[in-house]
MIVODREN-530071 format. One record per atom (N, C-alpha, C): residue in one letter; z, y negated, x negated. Coordinates in steps of 0.1 Angstrom, whole numbers, plus 5000, padded with zeros to 4 digits. Each point is the difference from the previous one (the first is absolute). Example, Ala and Ser with C-alpha at 12.3 -4.5 7.8 and 13.67 -1.06 7.14 Angstrom:
A507850574868/A500049885009/A500049884991/S499349895004/S500049894991/S500849895008/
***
This chain:
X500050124992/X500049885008/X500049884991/X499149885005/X500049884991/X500649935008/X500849914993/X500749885006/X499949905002/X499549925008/X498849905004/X501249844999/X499549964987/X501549914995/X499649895012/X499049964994/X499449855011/X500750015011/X500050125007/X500350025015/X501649944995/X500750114998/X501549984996/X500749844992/X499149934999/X500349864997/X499849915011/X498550055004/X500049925016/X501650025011/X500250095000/X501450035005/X500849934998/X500550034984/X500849894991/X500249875001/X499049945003/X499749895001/X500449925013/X499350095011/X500249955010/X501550015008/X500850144995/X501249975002/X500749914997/X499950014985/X500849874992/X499649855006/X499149995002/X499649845008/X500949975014/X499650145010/X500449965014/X501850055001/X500250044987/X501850014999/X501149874992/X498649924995/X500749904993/X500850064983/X499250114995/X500450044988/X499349904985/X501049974987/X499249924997/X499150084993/X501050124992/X499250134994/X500350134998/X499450125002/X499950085002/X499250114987/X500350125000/X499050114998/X500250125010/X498750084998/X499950155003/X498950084993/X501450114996/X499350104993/X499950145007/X499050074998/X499350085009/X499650154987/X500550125003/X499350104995/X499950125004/X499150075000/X499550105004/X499350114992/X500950084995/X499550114991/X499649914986/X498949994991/X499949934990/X499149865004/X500349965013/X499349865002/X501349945001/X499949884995/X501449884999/X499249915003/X500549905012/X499549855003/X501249904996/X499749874999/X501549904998/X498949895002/X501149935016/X499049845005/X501449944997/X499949904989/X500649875005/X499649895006/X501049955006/X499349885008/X501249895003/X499649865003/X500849944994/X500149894991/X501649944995/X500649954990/X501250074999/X500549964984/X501350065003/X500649925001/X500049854993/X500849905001/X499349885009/X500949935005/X499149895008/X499849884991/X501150004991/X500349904990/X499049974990/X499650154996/X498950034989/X498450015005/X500050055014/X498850025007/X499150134994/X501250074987/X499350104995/X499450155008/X499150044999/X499450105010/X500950124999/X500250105009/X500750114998/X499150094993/X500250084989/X499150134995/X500250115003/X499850134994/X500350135000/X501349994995/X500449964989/X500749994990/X501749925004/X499549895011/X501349935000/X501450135010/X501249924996/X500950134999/X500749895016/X500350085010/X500649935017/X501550114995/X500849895007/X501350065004/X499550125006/X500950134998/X499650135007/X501150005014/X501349984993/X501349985012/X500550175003/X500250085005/X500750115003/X499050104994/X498849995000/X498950114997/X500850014987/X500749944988/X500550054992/X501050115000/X500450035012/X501150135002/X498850084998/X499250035002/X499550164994/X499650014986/X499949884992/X500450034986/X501250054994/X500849915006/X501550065002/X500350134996/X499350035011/X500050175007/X499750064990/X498749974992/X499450094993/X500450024985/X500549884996/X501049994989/X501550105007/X500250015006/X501350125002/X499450135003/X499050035002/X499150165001/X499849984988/X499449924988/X499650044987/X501450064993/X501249935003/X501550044992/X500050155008/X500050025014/X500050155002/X499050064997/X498650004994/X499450064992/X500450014990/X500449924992/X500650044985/X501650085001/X501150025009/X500650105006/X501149945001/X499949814998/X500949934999/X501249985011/X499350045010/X500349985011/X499650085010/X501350055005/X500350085014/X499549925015/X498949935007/X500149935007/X500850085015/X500850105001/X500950015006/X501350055000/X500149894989/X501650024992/X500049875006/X501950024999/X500449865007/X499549864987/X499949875001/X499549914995/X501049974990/X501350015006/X501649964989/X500050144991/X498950064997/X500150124990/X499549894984/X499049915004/X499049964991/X500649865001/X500649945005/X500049864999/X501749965003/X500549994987/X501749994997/X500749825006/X500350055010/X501249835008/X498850035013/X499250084999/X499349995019/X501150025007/X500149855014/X500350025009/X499849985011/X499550035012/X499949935014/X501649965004/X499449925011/X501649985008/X500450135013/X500150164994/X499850055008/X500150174990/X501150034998/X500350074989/X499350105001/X500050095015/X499650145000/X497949984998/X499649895003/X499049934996/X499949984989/X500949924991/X499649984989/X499550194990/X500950065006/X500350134992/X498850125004/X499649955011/X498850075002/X498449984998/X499649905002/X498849925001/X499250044986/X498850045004/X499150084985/X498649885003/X499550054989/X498249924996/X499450035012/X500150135006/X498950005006/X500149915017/X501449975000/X500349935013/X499849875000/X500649924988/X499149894992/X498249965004/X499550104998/X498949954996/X499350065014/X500850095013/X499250045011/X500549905015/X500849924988/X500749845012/X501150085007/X500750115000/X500850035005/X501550064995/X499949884993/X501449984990/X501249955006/X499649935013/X501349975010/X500949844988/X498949964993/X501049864994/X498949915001/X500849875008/X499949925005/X499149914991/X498549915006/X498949954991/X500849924994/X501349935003/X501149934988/X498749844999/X501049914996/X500549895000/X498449914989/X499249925007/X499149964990/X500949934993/X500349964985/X500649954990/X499350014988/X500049904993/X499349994990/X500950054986/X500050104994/X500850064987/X499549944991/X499249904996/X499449934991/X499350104989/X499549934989/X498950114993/X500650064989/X501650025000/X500150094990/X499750164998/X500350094984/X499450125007/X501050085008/X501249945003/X500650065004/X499949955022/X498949965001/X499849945018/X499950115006/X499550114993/X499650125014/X501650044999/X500650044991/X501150055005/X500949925010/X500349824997/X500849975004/X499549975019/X498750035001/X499350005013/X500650135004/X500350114998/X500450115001/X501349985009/X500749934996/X501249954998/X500349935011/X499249945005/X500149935011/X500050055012/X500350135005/X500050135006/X501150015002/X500950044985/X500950095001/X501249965010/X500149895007/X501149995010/X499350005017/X498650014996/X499649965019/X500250165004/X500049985016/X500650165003/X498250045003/X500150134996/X498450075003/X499649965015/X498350025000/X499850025011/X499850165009/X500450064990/X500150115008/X500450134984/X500750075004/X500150094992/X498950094993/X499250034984/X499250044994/X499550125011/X498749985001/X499050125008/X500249995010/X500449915009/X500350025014/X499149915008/X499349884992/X498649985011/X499649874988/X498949965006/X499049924995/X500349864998/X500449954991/X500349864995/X499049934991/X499049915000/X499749934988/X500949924994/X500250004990/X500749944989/X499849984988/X499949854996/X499849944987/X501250074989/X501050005002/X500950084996/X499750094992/X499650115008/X500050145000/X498950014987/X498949914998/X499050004984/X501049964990/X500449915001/X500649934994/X501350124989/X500650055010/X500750124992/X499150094996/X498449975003/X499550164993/X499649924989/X499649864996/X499549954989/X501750014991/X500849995006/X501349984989/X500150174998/X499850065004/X499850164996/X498850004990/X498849914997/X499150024992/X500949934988/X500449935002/X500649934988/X500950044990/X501250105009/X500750044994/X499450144992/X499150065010/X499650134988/X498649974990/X499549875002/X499449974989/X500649934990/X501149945006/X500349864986/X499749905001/X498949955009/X498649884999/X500649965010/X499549895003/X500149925011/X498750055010/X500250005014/X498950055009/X498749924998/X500049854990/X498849955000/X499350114987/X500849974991/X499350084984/X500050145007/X500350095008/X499950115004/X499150025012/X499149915005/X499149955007/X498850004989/X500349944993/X498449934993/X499450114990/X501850084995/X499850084989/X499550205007/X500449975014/X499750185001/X499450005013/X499549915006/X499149995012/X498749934996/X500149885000/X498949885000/X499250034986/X500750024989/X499250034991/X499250114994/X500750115006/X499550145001/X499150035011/X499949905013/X498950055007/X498849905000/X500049904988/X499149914999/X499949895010/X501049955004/X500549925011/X500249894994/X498649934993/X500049854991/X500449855009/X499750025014/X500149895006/X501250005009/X501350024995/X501350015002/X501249964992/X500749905007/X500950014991/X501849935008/X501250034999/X501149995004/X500349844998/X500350014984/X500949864996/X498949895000/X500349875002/X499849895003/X498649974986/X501250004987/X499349984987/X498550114997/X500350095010/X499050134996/X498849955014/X500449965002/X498449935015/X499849894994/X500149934996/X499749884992/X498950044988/X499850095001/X498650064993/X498950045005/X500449995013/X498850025012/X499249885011/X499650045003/X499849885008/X500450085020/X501149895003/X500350015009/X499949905011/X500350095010/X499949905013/X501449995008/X500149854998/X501349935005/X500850005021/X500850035001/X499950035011/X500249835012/X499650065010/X499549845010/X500750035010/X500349925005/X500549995017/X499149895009/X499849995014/X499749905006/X500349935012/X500249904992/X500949915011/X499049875011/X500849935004/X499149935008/X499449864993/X500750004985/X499249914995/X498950064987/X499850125001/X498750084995/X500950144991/X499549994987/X500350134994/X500949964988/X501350044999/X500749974991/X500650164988/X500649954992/X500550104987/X500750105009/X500450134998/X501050065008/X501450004988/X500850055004/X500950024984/X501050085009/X501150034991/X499350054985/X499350064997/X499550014986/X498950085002/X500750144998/X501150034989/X500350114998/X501649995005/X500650115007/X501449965008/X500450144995/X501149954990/X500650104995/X499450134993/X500549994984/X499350144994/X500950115005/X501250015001/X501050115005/X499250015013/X499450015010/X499150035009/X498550054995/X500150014990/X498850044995/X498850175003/X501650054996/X499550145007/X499450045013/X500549875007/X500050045017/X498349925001/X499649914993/X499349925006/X500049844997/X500649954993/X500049874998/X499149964988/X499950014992/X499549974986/X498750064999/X499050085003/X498950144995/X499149895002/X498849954992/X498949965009/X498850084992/X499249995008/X498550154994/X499149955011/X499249984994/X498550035009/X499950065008/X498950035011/X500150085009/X498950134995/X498849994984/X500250094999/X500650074988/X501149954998/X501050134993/X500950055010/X499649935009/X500950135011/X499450085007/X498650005001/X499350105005/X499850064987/X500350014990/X500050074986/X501150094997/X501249935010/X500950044999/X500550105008/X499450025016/X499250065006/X499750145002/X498949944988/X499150174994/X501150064992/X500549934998/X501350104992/X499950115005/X500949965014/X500450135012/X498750105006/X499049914994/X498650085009/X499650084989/X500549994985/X499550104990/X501050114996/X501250005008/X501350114993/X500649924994/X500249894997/X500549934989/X499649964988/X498650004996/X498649924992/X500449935000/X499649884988/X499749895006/X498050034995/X499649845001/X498650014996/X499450074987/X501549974993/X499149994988/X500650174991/X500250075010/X500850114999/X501550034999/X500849914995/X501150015000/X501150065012/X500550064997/X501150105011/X501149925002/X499749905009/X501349905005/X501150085007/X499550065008/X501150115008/X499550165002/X501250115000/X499650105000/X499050055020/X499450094999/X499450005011/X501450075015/X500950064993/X501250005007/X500449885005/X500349894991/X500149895001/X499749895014/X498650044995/X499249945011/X500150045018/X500350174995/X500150065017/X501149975002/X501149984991/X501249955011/X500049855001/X499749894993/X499849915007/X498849955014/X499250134998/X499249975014/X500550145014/X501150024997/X501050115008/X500549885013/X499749995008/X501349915008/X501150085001/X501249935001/X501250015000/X500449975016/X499349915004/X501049975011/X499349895013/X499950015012/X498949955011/X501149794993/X499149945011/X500449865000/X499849955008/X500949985008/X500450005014/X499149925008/X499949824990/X498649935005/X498850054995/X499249995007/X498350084997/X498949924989/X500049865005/X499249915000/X499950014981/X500949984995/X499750004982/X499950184998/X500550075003/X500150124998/X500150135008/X500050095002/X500550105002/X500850094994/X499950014984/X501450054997/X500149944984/X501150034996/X500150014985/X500150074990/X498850004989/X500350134987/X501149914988/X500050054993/X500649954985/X499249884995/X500449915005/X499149864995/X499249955011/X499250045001/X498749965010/X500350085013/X499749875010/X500250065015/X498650125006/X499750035010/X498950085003/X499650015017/X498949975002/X499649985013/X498750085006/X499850055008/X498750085005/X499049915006/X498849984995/X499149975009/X499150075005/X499450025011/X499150055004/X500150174994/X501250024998/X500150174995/X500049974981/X499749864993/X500050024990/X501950004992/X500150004993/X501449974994/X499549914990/X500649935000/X500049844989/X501649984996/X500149964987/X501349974994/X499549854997/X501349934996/X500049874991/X501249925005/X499949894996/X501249865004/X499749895000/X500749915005/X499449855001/X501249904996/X499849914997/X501149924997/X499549825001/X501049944997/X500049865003/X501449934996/X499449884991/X501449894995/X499549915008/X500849884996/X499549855001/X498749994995/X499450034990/X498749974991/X498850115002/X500350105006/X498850095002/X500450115012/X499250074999/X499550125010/X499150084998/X500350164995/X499150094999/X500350145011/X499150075001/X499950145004/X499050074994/X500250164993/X499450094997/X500450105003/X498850075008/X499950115006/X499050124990/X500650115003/X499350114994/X499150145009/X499050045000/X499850135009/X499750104991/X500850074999/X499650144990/X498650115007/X499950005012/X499050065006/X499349935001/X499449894997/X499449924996/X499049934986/X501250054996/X499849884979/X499749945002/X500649945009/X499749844999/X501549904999/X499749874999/X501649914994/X499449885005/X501049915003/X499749875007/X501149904995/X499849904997/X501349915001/X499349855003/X500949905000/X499749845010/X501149984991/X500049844994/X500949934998/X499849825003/X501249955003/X499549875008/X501249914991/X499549835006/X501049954989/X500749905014/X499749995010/X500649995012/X501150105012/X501150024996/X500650114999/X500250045014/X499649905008/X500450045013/X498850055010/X499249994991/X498650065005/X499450124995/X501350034989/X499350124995/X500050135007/X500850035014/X499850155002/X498449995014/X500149855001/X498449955015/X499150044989/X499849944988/X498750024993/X499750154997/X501350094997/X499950144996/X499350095013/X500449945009/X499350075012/X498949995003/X499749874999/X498049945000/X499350114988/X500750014989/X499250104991/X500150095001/X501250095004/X500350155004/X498749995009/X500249945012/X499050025009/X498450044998/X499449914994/X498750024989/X500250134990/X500850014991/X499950104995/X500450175005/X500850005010/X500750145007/X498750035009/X499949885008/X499249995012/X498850014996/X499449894993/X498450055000/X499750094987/X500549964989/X499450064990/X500850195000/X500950024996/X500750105004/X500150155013/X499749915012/X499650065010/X501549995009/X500949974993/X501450015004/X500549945013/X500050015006/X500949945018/X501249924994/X499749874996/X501549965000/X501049955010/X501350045003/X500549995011/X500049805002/X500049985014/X500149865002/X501549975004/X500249894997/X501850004999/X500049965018/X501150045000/X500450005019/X499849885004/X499349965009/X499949895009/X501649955006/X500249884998/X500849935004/X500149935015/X500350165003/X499949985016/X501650035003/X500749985015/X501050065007/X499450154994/X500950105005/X499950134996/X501150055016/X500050155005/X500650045009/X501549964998/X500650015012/X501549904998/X500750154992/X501449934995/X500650064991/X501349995004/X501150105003/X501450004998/X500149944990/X501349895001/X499949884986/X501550094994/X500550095010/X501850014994/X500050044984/X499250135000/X500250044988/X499849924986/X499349874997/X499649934994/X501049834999/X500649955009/X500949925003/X500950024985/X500049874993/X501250004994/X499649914988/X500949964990/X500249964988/X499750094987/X498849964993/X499750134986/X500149864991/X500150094988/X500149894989/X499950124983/X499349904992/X499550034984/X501149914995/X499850014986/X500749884993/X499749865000/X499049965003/X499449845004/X499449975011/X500050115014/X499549975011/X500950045011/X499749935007/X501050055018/X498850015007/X500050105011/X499350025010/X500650005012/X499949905010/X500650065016/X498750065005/X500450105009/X499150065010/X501049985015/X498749975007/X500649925016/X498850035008/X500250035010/X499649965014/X499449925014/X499149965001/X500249925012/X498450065010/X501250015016/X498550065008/X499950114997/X500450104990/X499450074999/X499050024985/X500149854992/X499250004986/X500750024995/X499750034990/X500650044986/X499849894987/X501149934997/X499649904987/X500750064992/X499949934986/X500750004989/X500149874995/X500949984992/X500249844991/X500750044988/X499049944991/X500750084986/X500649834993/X500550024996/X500549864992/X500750064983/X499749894993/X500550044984/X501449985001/X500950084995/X501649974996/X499949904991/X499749984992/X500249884990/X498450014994/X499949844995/X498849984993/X499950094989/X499050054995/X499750064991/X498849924986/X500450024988/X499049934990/X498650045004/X499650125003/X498549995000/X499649955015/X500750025012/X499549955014/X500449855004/X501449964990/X500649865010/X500350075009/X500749895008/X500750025013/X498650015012/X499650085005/X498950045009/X500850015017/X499349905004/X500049975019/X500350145000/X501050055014/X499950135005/X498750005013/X499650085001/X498950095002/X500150065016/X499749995013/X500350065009/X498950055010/X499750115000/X498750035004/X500150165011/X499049965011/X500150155007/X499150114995/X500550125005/X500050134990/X498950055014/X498550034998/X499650115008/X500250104997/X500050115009/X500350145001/X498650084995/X499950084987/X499650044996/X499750185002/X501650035006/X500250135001/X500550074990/X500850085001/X500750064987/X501049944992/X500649905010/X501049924991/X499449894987/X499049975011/X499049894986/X499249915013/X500949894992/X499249855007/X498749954992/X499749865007/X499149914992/X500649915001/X500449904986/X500649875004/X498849905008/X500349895009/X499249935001/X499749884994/X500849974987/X500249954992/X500250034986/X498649994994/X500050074986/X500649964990/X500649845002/X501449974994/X501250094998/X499850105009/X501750084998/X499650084989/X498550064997/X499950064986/X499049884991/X500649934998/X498949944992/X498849965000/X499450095007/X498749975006/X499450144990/X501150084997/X498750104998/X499550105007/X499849995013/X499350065009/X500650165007/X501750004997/X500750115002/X500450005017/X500150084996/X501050075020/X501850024987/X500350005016/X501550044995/X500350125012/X501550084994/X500250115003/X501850015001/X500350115011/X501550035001/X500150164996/X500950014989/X500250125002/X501350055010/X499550095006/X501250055013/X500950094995/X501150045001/X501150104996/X499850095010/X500850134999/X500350095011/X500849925015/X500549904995/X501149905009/X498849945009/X498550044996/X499449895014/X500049854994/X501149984989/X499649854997/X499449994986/X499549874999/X499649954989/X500650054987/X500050054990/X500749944987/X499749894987/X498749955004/X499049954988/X499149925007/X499649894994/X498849915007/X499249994983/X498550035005/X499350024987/X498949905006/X500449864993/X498649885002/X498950034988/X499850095006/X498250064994/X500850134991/X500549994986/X500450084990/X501449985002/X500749865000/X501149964993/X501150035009/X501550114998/X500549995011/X501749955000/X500149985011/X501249975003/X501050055008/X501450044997/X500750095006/X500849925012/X500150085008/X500649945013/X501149974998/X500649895001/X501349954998/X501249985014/X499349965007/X501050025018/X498949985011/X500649965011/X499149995013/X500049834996/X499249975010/X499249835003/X501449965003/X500049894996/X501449915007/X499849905008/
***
């Protein structure tokens, strides 16, 4: 199959215009054809054009490097990924002993580690940030006890990069550059600030009503690094990155980044996810979704300064990723391309996200109440017969500020899964949210798209 770039730029193009992006890429491959459309600037300041080459904030898509840097230590036999975590990493503690004493790699990295996405704070850039981000955990109470249901959590990488640290020695950035990026020929990547500064990058934008301004920070905290803060790469070293998974663990240039064991258990799901809309379940790193009967892996992510997704199809060979420098547009643009590439080139049925319609009425009892994470409150309430929710921040946070609380009605979805009608309650990245129900008939968990929150009392 040839891959008809012109076409896939006209896409590009026309998303990025009618979404208000300032720049973008997409990289596209398919067995030994590779496409890469930039389109674009990266800066508005500079007017410089975006290339193949320039490096976008990645944002969470960095947890599956994560991942794959903790499968390389359990290839070398370093690591038990279901041995408890406090075997490998001396002062681990959650606020939650029989938790702290249980919780292994592979719960970490399949989001069902039950510790809380914990507190955005900035640990500043020493090498000691990932640990002391760790740290910032050890007193909040879990959201649920290790293995017992599906939580996203910034956290939860975060202890797997301070588990790379400790059994390497290195810091997760030199343990990034030195046994991933550079072994699988992954040139247009790079973590620390001083190490992008050799590339040419694209600066992240917001837009306001008096046109298009800087976003900032640009980089928010290196002790978040693991999870997603710091990584920026091109979109295609991540379809490079990709083929990893589509070769056994190859990379291009032959090198054996991971063992092919490796690879099947991070494309094993672990565990369903309750909201649909980003996923269907979770493997070891990378989430996984069916389309049209295909199975596709990958992740997406988003800071203040960017927005990427890369997806993978092993029954396929083919790899896709999108990176944007408008952050709140990056999961609208990913769809416009998915679409073109799943849909026409592919043959793939991509599912259409739920219409944001009323849905059949819903008993509201079971769902009624107060959930809460470490920096968010949710009420869930009633009226008529609808169902809302109102999330508001407990305290300002360094990377969000103090953020308006959010109050929006929930259609019925079915299955204990709404639609906000307000894509402000996730961000705007295009998620449903979800209740998980106990044997009790009630709620125990409110999951706004991935992220969840444990039920704290009834509505007051």
């Amino acid at each position: 199959m040839t891959i008809d770039t012109a076409a896939l730029t006209r896409v590009a193009e026309t998303a990025a215009n009618e979404l208000g992006i300032v720049g973008a890429q997409v990289a596209f491959a398919i067995g030994d054809e590779f496409a890469e459309c930039p389109v674009g600037i990266e800066n508005v300041a500079t007017g410089r054009a975006v290339t193949r080459d320039t490096l976008f904030q990645i944002g969470s898509t960095t947890k599956v490097f994560t991942a794959a840097l903790v499968m390389q230590l359990a290839d070398a036999g370093l690591v038990d990924i279901d041995t408890p975590v406090a075997e490998y990493v001396p002062g681990f503690r959650l606020g939650d002993d029989r938790a702290t004493a249980s919780v292994t790699p592979r719960q970490l990295m399949s989001m069902t580690s039950g510790i809380d996405n914990g507190p955005y704070t900035d640990t500043g850039r020493g090498d000691d940030s990932v640990r002391t981000s760790v740290g910032l955990v050890a007193d909040l109470p879990v959201i649920a006890q290790p293995g017992r249901t599906f939580g996203y959590t910034n956290a939860s990488t975060n202890v797997s990069g301070l588990i790379v640290e400790t059994l390497t020695g290195s810091t997760w950035d030199e343990a990034l550059r030195e046994r991933l990026l550079e072994p699988a020929g992954l040139r247009h990547a790079a973590s620390l600030p001083e190490n992008q500064l050799y590339h040419p990058v694209a600066v992240g934008h917001v837009r306001t009503d008096d046109g298009v301004e800087h976003a900032k920070p640009w980089i928010f905290g290196r002790g978040y690094g693991p999870a997603g803060s710091s990584l920026a790469c091109s979109a295609g070293d991540l379809v490079r990155f990709g083929q990893v998974f589509l070769r056994g663990g190859l990379a291009a240039n032959g090198t054996r980044v991971l063992s092919e064991h490796a690879v099947a258990e991070m494309q094993t799901q672990q565990v369903d996810v309750p909201a649909k809309v980003l996923a269907d379940g979770w493997c070891l790193g990378p989430y996984t979704k069916i389309w049209d009967g295909v199975r596709i892996f990958g992740h997406s992510g988003t800071t203040p300064c960017g927005s990427s997704t890369l997806l993978w199809a092993p029954g396929l060979d083919a790899a896709v990723a999108v990176t944007v420098n408008v952050a709140n547009r990056g999961y609208h643009f990913a769809d416009r391309v998915f679409d073109h590439v799943f849909g026409e080139v592919l043959g793939v049925e991509k599912p259409s996200r739920p219409a944001k319609v009323p849905g059949d009425p819903v008993d509201p009892a079971p769902y009624l109440g107060e959930y809460e994470s470490a920096d968010t409150r949710y009420r869930v309430s009633a009226e008529n017969g609808v169902l809302f929710v109102t999330m508001a921040v407990k305290k300002p946070s360094e990377l969000h500020g103090d953020r308006a609380p959010v109050t929006s009605e929930l259609y019925a979805l079915g299955g204990h899964r709404f639609l906000p009608a307000d894509d402000a309650l996730g961000s705007d990245h295009l998620w449903d949210v979800a209740f998980s129900v106990g044997d009790d008939g009630k709620a125990s968990h409110f999951l706004n798209g991935a992220f969840a929150a444990r039920r704290v009392g009834a509505v007051a």
